[in-house]
Backbone as a chain_set.jsonl record, in Angstrom:
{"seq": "XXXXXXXXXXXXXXXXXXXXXXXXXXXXXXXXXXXXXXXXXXXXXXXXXXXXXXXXXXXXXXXXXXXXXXXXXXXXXXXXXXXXXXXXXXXXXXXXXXXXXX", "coords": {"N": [[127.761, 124.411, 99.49], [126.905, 121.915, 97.315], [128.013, 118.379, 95.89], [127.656, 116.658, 93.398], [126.737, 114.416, 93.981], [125.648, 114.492, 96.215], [122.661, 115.59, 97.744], [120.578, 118.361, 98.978], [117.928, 118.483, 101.773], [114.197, 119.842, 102.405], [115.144, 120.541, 105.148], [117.963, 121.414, 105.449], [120.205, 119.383, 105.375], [122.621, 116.901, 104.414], [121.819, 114.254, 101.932], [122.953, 112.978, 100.82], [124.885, 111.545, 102.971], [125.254, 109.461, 105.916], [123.915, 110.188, 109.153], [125.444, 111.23, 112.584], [123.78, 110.194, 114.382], [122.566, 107.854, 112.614], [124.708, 106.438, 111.598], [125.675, 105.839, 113.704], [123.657, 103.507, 114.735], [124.104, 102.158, 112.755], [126.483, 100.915, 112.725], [126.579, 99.39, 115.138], [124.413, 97.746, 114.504], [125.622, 96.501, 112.398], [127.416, 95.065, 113.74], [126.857, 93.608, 115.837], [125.643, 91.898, 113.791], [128.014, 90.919, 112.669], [128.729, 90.061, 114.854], [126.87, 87.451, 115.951], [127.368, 86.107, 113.343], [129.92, 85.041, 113.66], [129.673, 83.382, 116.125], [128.025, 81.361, 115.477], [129.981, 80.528, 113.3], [131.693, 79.287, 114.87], [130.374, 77.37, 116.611], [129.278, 75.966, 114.902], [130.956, 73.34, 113.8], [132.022, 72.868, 116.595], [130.066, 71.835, 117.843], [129.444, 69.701, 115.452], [131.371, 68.081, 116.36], [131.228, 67.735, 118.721], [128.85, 66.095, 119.125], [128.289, 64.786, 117.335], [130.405, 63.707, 116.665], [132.001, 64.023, 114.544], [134.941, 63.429, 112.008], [138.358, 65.498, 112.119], [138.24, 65.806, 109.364], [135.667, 65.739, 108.306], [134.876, 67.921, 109.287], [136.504, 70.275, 108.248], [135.337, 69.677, 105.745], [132.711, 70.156, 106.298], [132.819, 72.878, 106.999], [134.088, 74.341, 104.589], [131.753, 73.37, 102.837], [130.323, 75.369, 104.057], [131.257, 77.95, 102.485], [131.261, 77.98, 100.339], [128.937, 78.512, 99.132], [128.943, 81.088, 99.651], [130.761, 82.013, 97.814], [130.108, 81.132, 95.667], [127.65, 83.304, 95.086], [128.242, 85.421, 95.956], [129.075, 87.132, 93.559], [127.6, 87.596, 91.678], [125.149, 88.431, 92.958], [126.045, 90.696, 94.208], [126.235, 92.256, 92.248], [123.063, 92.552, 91.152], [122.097, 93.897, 93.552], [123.208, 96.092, 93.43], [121.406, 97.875, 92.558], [119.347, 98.611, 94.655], [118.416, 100.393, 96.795], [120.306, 101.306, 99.257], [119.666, 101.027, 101.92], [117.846, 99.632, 102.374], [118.805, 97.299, 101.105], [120.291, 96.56, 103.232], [119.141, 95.58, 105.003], [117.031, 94.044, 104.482], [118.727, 91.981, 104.259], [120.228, 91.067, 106.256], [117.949, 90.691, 107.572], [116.524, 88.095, 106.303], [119.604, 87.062, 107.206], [119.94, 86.174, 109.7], [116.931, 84.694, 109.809], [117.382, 82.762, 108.473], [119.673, 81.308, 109.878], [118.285, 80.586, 112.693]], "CA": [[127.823, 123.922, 98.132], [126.827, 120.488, 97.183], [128.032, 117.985, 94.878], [126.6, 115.794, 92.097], [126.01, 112.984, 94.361], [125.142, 114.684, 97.248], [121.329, 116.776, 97.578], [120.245, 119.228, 100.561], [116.464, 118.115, 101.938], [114.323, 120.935, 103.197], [115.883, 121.212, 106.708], [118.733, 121.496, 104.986], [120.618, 118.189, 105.908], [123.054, 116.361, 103.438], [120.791, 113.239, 102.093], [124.202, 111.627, 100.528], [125.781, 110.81, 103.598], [124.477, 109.373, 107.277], [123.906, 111.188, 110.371], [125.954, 110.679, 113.117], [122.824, 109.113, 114.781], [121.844, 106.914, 111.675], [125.707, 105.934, 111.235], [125.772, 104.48, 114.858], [122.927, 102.833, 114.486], [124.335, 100.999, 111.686], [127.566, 100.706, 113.185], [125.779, 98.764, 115.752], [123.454, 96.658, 113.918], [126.023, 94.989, 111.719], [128.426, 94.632, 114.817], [125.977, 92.766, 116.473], [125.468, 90.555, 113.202], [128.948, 90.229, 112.792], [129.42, 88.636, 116.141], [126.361, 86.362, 115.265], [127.793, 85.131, 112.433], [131.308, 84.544, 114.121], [129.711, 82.841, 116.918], [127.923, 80.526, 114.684], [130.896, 79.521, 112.48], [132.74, 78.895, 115.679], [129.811, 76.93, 116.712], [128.79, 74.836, 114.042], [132.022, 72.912, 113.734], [132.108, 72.837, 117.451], [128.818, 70.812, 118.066], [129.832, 68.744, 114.544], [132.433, 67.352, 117.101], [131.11, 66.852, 120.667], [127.567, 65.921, 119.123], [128.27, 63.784, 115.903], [131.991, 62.41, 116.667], [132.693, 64.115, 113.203], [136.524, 63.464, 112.475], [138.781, 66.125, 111.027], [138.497, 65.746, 107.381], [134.678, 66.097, 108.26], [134.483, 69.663, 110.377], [137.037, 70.825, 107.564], [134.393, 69.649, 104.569], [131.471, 71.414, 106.928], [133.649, 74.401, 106.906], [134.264, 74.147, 103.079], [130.63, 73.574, 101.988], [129.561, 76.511, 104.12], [131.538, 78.64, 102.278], [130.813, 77.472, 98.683], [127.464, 79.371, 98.588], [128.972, 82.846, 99.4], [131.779, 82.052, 96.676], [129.279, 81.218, 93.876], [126.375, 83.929, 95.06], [128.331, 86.855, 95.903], [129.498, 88.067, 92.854], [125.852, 88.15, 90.936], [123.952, 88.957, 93.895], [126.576, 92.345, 94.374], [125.726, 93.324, 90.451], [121.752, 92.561, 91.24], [121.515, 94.704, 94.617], [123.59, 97.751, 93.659], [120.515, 99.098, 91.488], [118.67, 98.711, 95.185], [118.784, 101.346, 98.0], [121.553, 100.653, 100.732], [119.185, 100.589, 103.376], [116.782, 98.346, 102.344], [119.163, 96.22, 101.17], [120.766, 96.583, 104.407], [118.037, 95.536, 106.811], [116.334, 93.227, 104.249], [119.962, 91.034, 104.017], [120.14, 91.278, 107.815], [116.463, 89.571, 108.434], [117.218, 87.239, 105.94], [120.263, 85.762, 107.755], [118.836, 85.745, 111.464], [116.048, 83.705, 109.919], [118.275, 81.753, 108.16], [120.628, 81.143, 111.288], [117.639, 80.483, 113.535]], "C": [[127.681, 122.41, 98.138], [127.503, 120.089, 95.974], [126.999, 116.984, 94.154], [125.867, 114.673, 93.104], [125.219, 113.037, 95.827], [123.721, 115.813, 97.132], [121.034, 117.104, 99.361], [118.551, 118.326, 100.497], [115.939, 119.458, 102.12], [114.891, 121.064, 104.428], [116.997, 121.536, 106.391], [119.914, 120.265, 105.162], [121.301, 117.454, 104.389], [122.023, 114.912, 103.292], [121.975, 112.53, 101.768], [124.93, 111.488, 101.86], [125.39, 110.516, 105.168], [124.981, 110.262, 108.251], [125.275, 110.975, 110.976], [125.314, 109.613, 113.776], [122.601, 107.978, 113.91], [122.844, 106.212, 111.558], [125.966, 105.203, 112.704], [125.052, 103.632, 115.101], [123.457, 101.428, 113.462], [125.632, 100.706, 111.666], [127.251, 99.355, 114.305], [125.394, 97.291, 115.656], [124.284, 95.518, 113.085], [127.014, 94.513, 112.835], [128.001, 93.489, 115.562], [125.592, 91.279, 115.426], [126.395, 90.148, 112.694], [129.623, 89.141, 113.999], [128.56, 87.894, 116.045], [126.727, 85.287, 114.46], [129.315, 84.404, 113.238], [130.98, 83.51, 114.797], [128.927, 81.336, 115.915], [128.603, 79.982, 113.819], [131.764, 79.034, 113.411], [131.735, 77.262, 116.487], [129.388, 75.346, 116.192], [129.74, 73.677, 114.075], [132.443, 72.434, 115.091], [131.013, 71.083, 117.967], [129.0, 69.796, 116.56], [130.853, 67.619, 115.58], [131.99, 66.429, 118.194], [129.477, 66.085, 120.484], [127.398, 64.263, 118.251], [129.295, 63.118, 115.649], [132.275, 62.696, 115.335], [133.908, 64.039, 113.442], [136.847, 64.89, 111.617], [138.31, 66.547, 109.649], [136.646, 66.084, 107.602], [134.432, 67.117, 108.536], [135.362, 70.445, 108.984], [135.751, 70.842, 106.285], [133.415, 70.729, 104.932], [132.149, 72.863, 106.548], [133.46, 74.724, 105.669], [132.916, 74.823, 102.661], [129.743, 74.964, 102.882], [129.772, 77.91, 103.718], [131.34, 78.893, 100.76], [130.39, 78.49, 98.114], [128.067, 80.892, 98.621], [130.011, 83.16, 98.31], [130.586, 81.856, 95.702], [128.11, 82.439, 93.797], [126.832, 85.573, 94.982], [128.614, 87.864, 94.758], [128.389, 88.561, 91.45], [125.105, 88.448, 91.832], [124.583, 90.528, 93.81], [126.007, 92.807, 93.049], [123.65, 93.839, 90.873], [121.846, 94.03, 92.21], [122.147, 96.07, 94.289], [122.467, 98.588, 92.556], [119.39, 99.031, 92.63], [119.105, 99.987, 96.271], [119.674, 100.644, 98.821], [121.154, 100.196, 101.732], [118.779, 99.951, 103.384], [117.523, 96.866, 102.174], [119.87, 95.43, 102.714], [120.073, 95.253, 105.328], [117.366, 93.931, 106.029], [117.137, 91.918, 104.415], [120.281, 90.461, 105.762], [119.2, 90.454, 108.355], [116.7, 88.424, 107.73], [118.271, 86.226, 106.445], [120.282, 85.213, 108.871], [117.545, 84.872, 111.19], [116.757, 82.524, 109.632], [118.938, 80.407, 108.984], [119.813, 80.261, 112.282], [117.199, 79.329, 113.088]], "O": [[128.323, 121.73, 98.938], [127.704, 120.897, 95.067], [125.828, 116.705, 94.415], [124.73, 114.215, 92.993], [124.528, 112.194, 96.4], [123.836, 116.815, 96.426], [121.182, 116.477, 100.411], [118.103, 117.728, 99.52], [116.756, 120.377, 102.073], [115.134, 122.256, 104.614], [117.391, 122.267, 107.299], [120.922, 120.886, 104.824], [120.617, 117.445, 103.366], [121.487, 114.463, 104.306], [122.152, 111.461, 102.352], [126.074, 111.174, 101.531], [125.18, 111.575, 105.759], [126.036, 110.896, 108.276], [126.214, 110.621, 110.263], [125.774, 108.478, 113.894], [122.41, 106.94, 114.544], [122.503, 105.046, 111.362], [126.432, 104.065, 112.755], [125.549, 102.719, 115.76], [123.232, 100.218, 113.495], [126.072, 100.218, 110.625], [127.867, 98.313, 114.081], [125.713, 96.246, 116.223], [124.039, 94.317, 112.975], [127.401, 93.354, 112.682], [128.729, 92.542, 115.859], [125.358, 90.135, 115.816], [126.251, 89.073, 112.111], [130.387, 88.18, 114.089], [129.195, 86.842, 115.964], [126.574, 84.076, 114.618], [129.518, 83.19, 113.224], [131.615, 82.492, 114.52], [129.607, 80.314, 115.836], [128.152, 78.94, 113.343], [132.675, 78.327, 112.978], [132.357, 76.257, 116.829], [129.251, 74.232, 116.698], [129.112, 72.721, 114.53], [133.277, 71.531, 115.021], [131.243, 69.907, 118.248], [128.389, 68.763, 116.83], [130.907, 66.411, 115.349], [132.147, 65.25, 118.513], [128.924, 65.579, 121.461], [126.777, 63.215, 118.429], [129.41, 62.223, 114.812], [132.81, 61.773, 114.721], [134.371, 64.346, 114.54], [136.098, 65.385, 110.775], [138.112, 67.659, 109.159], [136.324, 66.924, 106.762], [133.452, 67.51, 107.904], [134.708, 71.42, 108.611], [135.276, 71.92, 105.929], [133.208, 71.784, 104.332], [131.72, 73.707, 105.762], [132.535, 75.521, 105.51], [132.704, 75.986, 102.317], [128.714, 75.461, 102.425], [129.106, 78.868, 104.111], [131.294, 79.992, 100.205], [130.824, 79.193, 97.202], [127.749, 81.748, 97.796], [130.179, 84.31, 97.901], [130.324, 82.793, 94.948], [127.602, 82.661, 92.698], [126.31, 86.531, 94.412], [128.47, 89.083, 94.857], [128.424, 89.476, 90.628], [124.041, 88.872, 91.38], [123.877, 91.467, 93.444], [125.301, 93.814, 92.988], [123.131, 94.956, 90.868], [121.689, 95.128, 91.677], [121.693, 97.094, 94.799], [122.688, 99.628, 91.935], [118.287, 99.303, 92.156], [120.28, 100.346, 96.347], [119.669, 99.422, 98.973], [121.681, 99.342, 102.445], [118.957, 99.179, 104.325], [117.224, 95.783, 102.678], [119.915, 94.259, 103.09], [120.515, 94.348, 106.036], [117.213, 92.904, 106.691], [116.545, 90.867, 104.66], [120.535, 89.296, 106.068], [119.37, 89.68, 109.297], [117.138, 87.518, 108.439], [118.164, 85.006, 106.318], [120.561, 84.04, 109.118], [117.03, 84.318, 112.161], [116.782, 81.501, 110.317], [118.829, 79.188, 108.86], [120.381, 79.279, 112.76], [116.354, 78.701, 113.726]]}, "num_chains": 1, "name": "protein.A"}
């Protein structure tokens, strides 16, 4: 029996909810761009120091203004993307911040 939000394919396979294969995959993928990002905020602030002799009150501002943008973006970008697929947004949000980063 299915419900409302869930549909069979032909093979018969739930389409509302990931594999086990497709769910480690994407267990994975953001694990990998969560430690990215970590290592880069541990980073940035790091080399602000031993590179640029920033003081304190400066590595704290860096810190600050790199947090700004996900305080003013996230809460109209979440309204925008939830009328997109999960995956796409997934993968597309993903290349996006590895170029970003890079």
């Amino acid at each position: 029996m299915t419900t409302a939000s869930e549909t069979r394919n032909a093979s018969g396979r739930s389409e509302g909810r990931p594999t086990g294969r497709s769910l480690a995959f994407l267990l994975v993928g953001e694990g990998i761009g969560f430690a990215g990002s970590s290592v880069h905020g541990v980073a940035l602030p790091a080399l602000a120091v031993l590179y640029l002799g920033a003081a304190p009150g400066q590595v704290a501002l860096l810190a600050f203004a790199a947090t700004v943008p996900a305080l003013l973006v996230s809460l109209p970008a979440g309204v925008l993307l939830d009328r997109y697929p999960l995956r796409a947004v997934l993968v597309t949000t993903d290349l996006a911040a590895a170029a970003w980063s890079s």
